[in-house]
N, C-alpha and C positions, 0 to 999 in steps of 0.2 A: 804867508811865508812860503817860499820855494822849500823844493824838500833839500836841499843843499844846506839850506837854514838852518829846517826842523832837524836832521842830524847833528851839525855842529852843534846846535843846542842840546840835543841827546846826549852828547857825548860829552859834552860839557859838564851837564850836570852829574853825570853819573865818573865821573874826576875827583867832582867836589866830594859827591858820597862815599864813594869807595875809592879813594887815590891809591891803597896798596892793591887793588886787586885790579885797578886800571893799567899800573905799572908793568903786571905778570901779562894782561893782556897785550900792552902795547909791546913787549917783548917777544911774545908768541908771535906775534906782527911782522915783528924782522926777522925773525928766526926763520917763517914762511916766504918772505920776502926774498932772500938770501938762499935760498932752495932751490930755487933754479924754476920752481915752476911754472913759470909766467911764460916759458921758452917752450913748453910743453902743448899749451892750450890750442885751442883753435882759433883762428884769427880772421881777419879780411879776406876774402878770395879763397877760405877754404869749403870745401864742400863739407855739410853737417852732416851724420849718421840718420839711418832711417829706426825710429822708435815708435812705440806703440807702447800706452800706461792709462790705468786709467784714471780717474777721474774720481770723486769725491760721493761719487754715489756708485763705485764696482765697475762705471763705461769703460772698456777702453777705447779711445782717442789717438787713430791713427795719424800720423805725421802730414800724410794725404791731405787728409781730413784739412785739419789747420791751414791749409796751403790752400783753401779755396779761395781767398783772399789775393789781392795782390802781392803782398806782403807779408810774413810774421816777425813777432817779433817774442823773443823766448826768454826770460826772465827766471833765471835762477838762484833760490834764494834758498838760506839754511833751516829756516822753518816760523812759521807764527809764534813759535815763543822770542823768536829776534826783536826787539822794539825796532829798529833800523831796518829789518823785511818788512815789519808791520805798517811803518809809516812809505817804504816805498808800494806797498801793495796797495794802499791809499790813496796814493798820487797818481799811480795807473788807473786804477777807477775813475778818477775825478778828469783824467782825458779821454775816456776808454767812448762817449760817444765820437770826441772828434777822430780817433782812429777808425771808429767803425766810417765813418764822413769820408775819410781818405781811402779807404777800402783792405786796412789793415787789420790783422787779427790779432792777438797775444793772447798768453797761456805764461802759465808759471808754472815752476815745477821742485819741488824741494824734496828730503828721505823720508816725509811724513809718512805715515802710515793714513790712509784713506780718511781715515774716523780722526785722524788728529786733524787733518788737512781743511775737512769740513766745515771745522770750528775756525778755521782762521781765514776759510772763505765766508760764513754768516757773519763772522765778527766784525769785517770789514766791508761787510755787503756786496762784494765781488761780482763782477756779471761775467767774467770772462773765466776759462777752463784753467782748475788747480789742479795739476796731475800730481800722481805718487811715484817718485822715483826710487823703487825700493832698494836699498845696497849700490845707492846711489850709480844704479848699473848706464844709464846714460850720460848723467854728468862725466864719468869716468872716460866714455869716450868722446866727451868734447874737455878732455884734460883736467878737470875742475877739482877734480879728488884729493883730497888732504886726509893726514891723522892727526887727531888735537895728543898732545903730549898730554901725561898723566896729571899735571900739574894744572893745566886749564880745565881738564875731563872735571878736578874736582872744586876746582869755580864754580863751572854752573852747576853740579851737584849742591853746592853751598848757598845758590841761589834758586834751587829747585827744582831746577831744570832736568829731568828725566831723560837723557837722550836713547836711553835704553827702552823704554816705555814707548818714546815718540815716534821712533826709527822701527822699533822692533828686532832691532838687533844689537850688537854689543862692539860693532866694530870699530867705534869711537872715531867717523869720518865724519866729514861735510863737503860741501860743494864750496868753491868760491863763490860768493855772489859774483854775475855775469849778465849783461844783457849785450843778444845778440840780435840785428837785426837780419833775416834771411830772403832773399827770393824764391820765386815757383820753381828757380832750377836746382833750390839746395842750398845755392851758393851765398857765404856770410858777406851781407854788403857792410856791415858795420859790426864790431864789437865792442863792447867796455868792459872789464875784467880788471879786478884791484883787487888784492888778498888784505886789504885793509878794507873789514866789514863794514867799516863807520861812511865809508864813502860810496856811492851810488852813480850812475847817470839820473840826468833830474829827464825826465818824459817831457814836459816843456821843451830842452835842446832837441831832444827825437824828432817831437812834433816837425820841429826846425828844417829838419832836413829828408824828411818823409815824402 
């Protein structure tokens, strides 16, 4: 299955499960939608900020660094308890030699805390760099920043979801999911960004045009 699939199916089923709590979600959806902040972000032909984070084992991972590559490609996602980051972080591994083939790199990068980030690089056997975005301080400056309403805050509390534990902080943010594709000068040759978390770019179209 393309991962375009495996989400529609994800998100399918968890409709059937939980319909009132899908309803608050897909609400929260437009409400984000409607925000204005899609007008905000960083886009085509813009130049990305220079960051340094580290890495899952305390590295930090300068932006440098990543760029030795032709190509990166920057993948931000709201964290390993997401099932929809989970299976996109999946679908990256399962191209990640043919990017290394093409001489491209990627990195992901979500508000985890190091030690949370870890588990959701072993869990999915990752070969490429999961950085820690703490206080979501980079996302922030390629636009990506939201606050979930009290309303959704206590969804995924209701589902267990600790974002105060995961993030280590209380600020109740996440990043849009976003993948960006960059050159050696900085500069975004491609971006995808939807504040509707259920949808991804599939890596397969990337490959496409890499």
């Amino acid at each position: 299955m393309s991962l375009k699939q495996q989400l529609e199916q994800c998100s399918v089923d968890f409709a059937k499960e939980f319909p009132e709590q899908d309803r608050i979600f897909c609400q929260f959806i437009d409400k984000l939608c409607d925000s204005g902040i899609l007008d905000k972000v960083l886009k085509e032909g813009d130049t990305i900020p220079d960051f340094a984070l580290p890495d899952i084992h305390g590295n930090i991972i300068t932006l440098d660094s990543l760029l030795d590559a032709e190509k990166l490609i920057i993948n931000f996602y709201r964290g390993g308890w997401c099932p929809y980051c989970s299976l996109e972080l999946q679908m990256w591994e399962s191209v990640y030699t043919e990017l290394i083939r093409k001489n491209v790199n990627i990195v992901a990068i979500s508000p985890e805390k190091a030690e949370i980030s870890s588990m959701a690089g072993r869990n999915s056997n990752l070969s490429f760099e999961v950085l820690s975005d703490f206080d979501n301080e980079v996302a922030r400056q390629f636009g990506l920043v939201f606050k979930l309403d009290s309303q959704v805050s206590d969804l995924y509390e209701s589902f267990g979801i600790d974002l105060v534990s995961v993030n280590g902080n209380d600020s109740g943010e996440l990043p849009i999911p976003a993948t960006y594709i960059v050159g050696r000068d900085w500069k975004i040759i491609d971006a995808y960004i939807d504040v509707d978390y259920r949808k991804r770019k599939d890596p397969e179209e990337i490959l496409q045009i890499l």
